[in-house]
N, C-alpha and C positions, 0 to 999 in steps of 0.2 A: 644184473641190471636188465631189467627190459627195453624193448624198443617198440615205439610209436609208428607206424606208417601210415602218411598220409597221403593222400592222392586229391589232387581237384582235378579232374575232367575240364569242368566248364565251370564261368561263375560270372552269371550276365549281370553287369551292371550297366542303366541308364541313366544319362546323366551325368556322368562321372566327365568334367573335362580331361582332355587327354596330357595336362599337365600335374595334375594330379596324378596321373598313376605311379607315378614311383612313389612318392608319398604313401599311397595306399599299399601297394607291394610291401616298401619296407616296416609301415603298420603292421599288413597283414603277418607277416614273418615274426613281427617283434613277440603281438599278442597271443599269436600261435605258441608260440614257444614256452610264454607264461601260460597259459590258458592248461596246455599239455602238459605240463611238466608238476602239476596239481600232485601230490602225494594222496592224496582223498580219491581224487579223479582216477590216477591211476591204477588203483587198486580196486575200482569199480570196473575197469578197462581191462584188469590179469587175464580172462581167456579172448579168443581171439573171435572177432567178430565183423560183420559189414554189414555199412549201412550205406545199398545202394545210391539212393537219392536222399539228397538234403533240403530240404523246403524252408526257408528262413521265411519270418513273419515282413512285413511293412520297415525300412529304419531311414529317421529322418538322415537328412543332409545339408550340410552346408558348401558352399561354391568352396572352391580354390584346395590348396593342397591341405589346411588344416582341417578342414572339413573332409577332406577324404581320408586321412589320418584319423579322424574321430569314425567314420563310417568303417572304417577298417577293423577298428576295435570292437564295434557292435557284430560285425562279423564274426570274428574271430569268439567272439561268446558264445555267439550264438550256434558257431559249430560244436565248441566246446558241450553246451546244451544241449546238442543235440546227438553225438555219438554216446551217450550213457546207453548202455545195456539194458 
């Protein structure tokens, strides 16, 4: 069985009301988990590698916790897309 390790440092969001963030947290965690656990992905992923910085494009938002639920998710792609080898 392999193992994934992820680290965020930093991850600035603006915007984001501050009752939202758990909402987004337990998105961020949910999607991660799907996003990671890709059998396809993974095996693009078998040797070990890093990638310093992450730069995500533009993603919309909407106010309140569904919306940072939804933003979390685009996240969570978006890193998925972006750690390939």
């Amino acid at each position: 069985m392999s193992r994934i390790h992820l680290t965020i440092d930093e991850l600035v969001l603006r915007g984001l009301d501050p009752a939202g963030r758990h909402a987004f947290v337990a998105s961020l965690t949910r999607e991660l988990e799907t996003v990671l656990s890709n059998k396809e992905a993974r095996a693009a992923w078998a040797r070990p590698h890093r990638t310093p910085v992450l730069r995500l494009n533009r993603m919309s938002f909407e106010p309140g916790s569904a919306g940072a639920g939804k933003l979390a998710a685009q996240v969570a792609r978006g890193i998925g897309k972006g750690l390939k080898p």
